[in-house]
N, C-alpha and C positions, 0 to 999 in steps of 0.2 A: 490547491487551496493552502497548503502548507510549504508546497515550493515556491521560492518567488525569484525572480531574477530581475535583472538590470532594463527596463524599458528599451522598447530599439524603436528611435525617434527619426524616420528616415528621411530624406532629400524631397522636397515637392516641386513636380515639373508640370506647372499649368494653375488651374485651379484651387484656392485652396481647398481642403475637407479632411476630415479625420479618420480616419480607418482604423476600427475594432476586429482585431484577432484573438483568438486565446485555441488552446493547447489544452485542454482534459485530462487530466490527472487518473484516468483510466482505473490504475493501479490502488489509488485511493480507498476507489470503491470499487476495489476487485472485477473489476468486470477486464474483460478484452478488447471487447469496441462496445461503441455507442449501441445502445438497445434500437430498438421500430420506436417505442412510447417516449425512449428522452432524446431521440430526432424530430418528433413529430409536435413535443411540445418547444422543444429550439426553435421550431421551423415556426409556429403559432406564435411567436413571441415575437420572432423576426414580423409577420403578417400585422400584428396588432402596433409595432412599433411606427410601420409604414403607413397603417391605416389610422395613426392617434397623432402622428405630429409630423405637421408643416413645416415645409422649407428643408426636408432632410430627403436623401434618396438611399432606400437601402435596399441591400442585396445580399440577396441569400444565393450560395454557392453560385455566384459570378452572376446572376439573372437578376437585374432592377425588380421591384416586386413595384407592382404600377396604381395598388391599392389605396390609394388616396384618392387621385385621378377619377376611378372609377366611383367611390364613393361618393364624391363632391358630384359626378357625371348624375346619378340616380338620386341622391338628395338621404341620404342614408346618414349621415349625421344625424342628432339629436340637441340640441340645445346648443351650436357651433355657428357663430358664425362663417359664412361664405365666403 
């Protein structure tokens, strides 16, 4: 949050798409690794991002999260068009 560096804006071979990385500043907030509760809410946020907007695929630790898919499959939206 207070270190920042230089964007690395790499070569794209195929498709286009964006790819989101980032690095935790661990030390910031004192800890050594990632807790259970701030993996579990990364990992919710990764879930709700997949399951709120179309036309994106994302993936959490290299597995497509296929939660759209399914939602749209059971009708689990609310006020969304189809």
């Amino acid at each position: 949050m207070t270190k920042d560096g230089e964007p690395f804006v790499g070569k794209s071979h195929g498709e286009d798409f964006t790819r989101v990385t980032f690095i935790p500043d661990l030390d910031k907030f004192k800890m050594s690794e990632l807790e259970d509760d701030i993996i579990a809410l990364m990992s919710k946020r990764a879930y709700d991002v997949a399951g709120a907007t179309k036309g994106v695929k994302v993936y959490l630790n290299g597995k497509l999260l296929p939660v759209r898919i399914i939602m749209i499959k059971f009708g689990l939206f609310v006020n969304s068009p189809m």
